[in-house]
C-alpha positions in Angstrom: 141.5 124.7 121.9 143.3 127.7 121.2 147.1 127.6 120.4 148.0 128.7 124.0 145.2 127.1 125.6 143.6 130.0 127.2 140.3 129.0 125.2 138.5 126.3 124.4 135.3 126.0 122.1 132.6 123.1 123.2 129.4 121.9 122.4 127.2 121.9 125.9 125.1 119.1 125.1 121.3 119.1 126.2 123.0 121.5 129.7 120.5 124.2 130.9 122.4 125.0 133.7 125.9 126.2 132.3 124.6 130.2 132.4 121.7 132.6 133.5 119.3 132.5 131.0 120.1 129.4 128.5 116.6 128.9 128.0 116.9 126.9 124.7 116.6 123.1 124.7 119.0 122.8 122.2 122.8 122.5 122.4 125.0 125.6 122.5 128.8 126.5 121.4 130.5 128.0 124.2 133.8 129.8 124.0 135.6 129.2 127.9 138.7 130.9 129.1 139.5 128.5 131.8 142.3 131.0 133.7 139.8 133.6 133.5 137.1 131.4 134.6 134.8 133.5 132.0 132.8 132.0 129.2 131.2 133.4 126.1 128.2 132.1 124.2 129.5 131.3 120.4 126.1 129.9 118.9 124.4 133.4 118.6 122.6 133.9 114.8 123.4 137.0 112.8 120.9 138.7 114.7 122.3 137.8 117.9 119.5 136.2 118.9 121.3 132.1 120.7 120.6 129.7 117.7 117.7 126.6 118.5 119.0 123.9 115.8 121.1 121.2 115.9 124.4 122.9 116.7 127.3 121.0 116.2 131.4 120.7 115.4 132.6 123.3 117.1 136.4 124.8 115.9 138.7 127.8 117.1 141.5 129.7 115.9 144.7 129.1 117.2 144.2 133.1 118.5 140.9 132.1 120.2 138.6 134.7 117.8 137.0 132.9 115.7 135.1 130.2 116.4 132.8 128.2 113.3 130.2 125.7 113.6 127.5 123.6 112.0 123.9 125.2 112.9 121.3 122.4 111.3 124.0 122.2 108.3 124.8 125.5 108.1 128.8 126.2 108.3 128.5 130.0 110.6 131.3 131.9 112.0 131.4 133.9 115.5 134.1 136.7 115.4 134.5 136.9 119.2 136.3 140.2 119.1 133.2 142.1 117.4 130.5 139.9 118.8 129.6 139.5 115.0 128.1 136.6 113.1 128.3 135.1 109.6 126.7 132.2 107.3 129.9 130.9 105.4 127.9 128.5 103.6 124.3 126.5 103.6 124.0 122.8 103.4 127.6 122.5 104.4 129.5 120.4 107.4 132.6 119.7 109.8 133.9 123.2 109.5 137.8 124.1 110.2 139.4 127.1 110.5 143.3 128.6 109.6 145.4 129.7 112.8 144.0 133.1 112.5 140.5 132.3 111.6 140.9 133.8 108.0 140.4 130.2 105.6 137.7 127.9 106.9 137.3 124.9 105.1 134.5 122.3 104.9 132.7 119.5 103.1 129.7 120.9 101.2 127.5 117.9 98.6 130.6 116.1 98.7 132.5 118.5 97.9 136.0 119.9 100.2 135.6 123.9 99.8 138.1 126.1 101.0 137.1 129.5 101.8 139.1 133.1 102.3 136.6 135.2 104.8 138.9 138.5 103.9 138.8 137.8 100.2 135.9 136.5 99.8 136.6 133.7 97.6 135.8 130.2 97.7 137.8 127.4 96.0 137.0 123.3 95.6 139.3 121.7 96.9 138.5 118.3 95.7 135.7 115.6 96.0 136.1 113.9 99.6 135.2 114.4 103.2 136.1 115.7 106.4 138.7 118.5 105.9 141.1 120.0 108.4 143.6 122.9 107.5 147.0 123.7 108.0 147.4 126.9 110.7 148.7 129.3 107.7 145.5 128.5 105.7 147.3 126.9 102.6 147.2 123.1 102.6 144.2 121.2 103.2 143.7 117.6 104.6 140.7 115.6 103.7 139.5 112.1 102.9 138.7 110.9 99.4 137.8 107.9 97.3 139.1 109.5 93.9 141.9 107.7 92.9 145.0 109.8 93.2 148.8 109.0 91.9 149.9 105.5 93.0 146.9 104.5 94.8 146.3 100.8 94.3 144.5 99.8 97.1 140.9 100.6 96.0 140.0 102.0 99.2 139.4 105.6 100.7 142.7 107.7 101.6 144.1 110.6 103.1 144.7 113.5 100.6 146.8 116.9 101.2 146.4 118.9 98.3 148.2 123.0 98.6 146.4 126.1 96.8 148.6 125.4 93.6 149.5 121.9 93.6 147.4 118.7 92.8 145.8 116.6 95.8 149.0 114.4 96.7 148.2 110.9 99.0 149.7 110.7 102.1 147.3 107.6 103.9 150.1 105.0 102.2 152.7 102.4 103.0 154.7 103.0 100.7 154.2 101.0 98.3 151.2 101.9 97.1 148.4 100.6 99.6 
């Protein structure tokens, strides 16, 4: 959902029926602007041709611009705006973006990447799973079962790790489990 709510991203399922011409079996991304009672089709490949594969995880910018999503393990990017489509990165999953769509971040051979679309640049993160990202594009939340400072409990945790600092546990008690 976008931050005000005047668009949401969802995966259709197996649904034929949602608009004239959805002739693919698969599932689709759609982009719906409820108030405007339009909807835009978000799974489209790079040559704008609707994607066939297994099309999954939708996420949106807090503007409602940028949408990214898994296409058969492949983290891809819809710019609304330009009707414009980009592979972020191949063999790659559970895609989120920044508030303005700039940093997506995802889990990629185990690894949490964090990538800038405008600079061009992507960073690891860490070893883990799962990764979500703050709206200004500079912390990153994601699962791990590397042992971080003051974990005891021998189990997977919660990890928020900034572009500078080191991963930092937050899944605790307190003391330690």
């Amino acid at each position: 959902v976008s931050f005000d709510g005047s668009r949401v991203a969802y995966e259709t399922g197996l649904a034929t029926n949602l608009w004239t011409g959805d002739l693919s079996p698969a599932s689709d991304i759609v982009v719906r602007a409820p108030a405007a009672g339009t909807q835009a089709l978000a799974s489209v490949g790079v040559a704008t041709t609707p994607l066939t594969g297994v099309i999954r995880r939708p996420t949106i910018s807090a503007d409602g611009q940028v949408v990214a999503f898994e296409d058969d393990g492949v983290v891809t990017i819809r710019q609304l705006g330009s009707n414009t489509t980009s592979v972020v990165a191949a063999a790659s999953a559970f895609p989120d973006l920044s508030g303005d769509g700039r940093v997506v971040v995802f889990q990629d051979a185990g690894q949490i990447v964090r990538h800038d679309r405008v600079a061009g640049t992507s960073t690891v993160v860490s070893a883990g799973a799962t990764p979500g990202v703050t709206a200004d594009g500079s912390r990153v939340v994601f699962e791990t079962d590397a042992v971080l400072a003051g974990d005891t409990n021998g189990v997977r945790d919660v990890a928020i790790r900034g572009l500078t600092d080191s991963p930092e546990r937050v899944s605790e008690r307190g003391s330690g489990e």
